[in-house]
N, C-alpha and C positions, 0 to 999 in steps of 0.2 A: 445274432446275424454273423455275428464276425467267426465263432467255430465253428458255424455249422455250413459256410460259404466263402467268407472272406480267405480266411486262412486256407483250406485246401488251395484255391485260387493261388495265392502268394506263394507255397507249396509247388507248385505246379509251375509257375514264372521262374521263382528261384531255382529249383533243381537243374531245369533246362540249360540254365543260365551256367550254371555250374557244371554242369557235364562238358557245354560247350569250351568253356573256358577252360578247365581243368584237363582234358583229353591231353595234353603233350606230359602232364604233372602223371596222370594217368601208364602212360605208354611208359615213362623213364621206370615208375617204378615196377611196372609187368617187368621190364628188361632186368633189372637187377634183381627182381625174386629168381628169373630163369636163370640167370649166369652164375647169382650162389649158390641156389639148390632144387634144380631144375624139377620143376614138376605143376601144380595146378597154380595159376595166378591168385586164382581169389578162391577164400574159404566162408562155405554156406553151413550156417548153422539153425536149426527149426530155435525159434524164438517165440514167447506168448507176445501177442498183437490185441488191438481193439478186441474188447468184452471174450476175450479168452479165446480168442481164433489164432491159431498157430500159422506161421511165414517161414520162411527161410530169409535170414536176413545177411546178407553180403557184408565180406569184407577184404582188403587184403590180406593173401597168409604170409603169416608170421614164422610159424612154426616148422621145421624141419617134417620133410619125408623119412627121411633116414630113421627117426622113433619108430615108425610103423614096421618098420625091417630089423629093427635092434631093441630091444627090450630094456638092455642093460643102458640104454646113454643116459648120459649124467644128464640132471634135472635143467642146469644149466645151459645143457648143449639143446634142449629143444627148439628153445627158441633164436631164427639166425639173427646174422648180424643186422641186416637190414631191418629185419623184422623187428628188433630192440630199436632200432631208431623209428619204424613205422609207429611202435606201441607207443614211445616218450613224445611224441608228436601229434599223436591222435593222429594221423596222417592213415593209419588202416581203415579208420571208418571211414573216408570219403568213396567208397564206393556204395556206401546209403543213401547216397541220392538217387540210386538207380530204385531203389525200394520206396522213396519219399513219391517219384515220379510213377513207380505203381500201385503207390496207395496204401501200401503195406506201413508206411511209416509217414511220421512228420516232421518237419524242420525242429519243432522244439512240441516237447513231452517228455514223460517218464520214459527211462529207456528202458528198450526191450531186454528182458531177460529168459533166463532158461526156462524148462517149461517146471521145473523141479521147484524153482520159485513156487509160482503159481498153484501149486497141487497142497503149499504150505499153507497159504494165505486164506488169514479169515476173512468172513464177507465183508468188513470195512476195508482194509486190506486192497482187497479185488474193486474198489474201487478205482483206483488207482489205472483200470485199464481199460474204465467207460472215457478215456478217450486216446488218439493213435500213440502208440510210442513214438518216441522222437531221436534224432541224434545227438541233439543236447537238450538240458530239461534243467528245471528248477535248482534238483539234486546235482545235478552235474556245477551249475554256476557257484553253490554254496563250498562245494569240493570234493565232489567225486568219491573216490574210495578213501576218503581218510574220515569220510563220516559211519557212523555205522549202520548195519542192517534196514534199521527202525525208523533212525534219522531220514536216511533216503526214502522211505517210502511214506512217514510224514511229511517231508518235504515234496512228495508226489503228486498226495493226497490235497496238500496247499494250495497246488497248481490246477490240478481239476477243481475246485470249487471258486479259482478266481482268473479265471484263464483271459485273456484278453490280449487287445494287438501292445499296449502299452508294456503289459508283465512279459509276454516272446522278445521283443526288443533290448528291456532291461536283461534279461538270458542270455541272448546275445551276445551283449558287450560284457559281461560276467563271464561267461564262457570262456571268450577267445580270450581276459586276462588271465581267466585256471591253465587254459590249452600251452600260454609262453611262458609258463612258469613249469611247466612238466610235474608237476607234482601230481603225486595217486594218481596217475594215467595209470596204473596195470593194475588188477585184482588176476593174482594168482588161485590156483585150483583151491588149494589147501585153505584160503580166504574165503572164496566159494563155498566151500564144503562146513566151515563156522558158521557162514551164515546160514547157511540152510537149517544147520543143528540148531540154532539159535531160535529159528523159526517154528522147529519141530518143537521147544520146548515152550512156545508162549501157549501150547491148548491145553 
């Protein structure tokens, strides 16, 4: 009762609650992505969602325009300043409430990944996304990016088969203590790109 009713429900309370609240936290930081490096506020990337249906899943950008015009810039200069403080804060995903509020996501689940993930994973695996992605998830509460590949998607896998209002709450408060400690908030490209290799090689 409770995934298949309860939670969208809460889902749905909570996000509103958060837009509402959150809109001044909202606007400050649209204003300071414009003022360092003027160009789109939030950046939309296709992410896999429930039973392998692709989204566009919102977030603040981080990253400089100026790459797209320069080839050459140093690895370091992609991403601005702001946007380092956005990524060590988690403070970029809170525009995924707009996605929790369209359905595309959930307050807590596996989080959504690229679709390049997905195209690796064996059918135990792809279990993992018979239910919504979420903005923090099991994986996230245990430590984010300092676990690896496997780990998080056994710890996914955990969470789909024992899902409940009790285990979203414990995430909860597991989360926001990973979120004030900043640690593994960022998986870079080249992180990315291990794990996929990683993935390629378990068939």
């Amino acid at each position: 009762m409770y995934k298949k009713f309860f939670k969208r429900i809460i889902d749905i309370i909570i996000s509103i609650m958060a837009l509402l609240l959150l809109w001044p936290v909202f606007l400050i930081i649209a204003i300071l992505i414009k003022i360092e490096d003027n160009g789109p506020v939030f950046f939309k990337q296709v992410r896999t969602g429930q039973y392998g249906n692709n989204f566009k899943m919102l977030k603040f950008r981080t990253m400089s325009i100026a790459k797209k015009k320069n080839k050459r810039i140093e690895k370091n200069q992609k991403v601005t300043k702001i946007g380092k403080i956005l990524r060590n804060t988690s403070l970029d995903e809170l525009p995924q409430f707009i996605n929790v509020l369209k359905g595309d996501m959930s307050l807590i689940g596996p989080r959504p990944w690229i679709v390049e993930y997905f195209e690796r994973f064996t059918e135990e695996q792809k279990r993992r996304l018979n239910v919504k992605p979420g903005i923090t998830g099991l994986a996230q509460s245990k430590g984010r990016n300092g676990l690896t590949i496997f780990q998080k998607i056994q710890y996914d896998l955990e969470y789909v088969d024992n899902i409940s209002f009790i285990l979203d709450l414990k995430i909860i408060i597991e989360s926001i203590k990973i979120v004030l400690k900043t640690e593994y908030a960022e998986i870079n490209q080249e992180d990315i790109n291990k794990e996929l290799k990683q993935l390629e090689l378990q068939k």
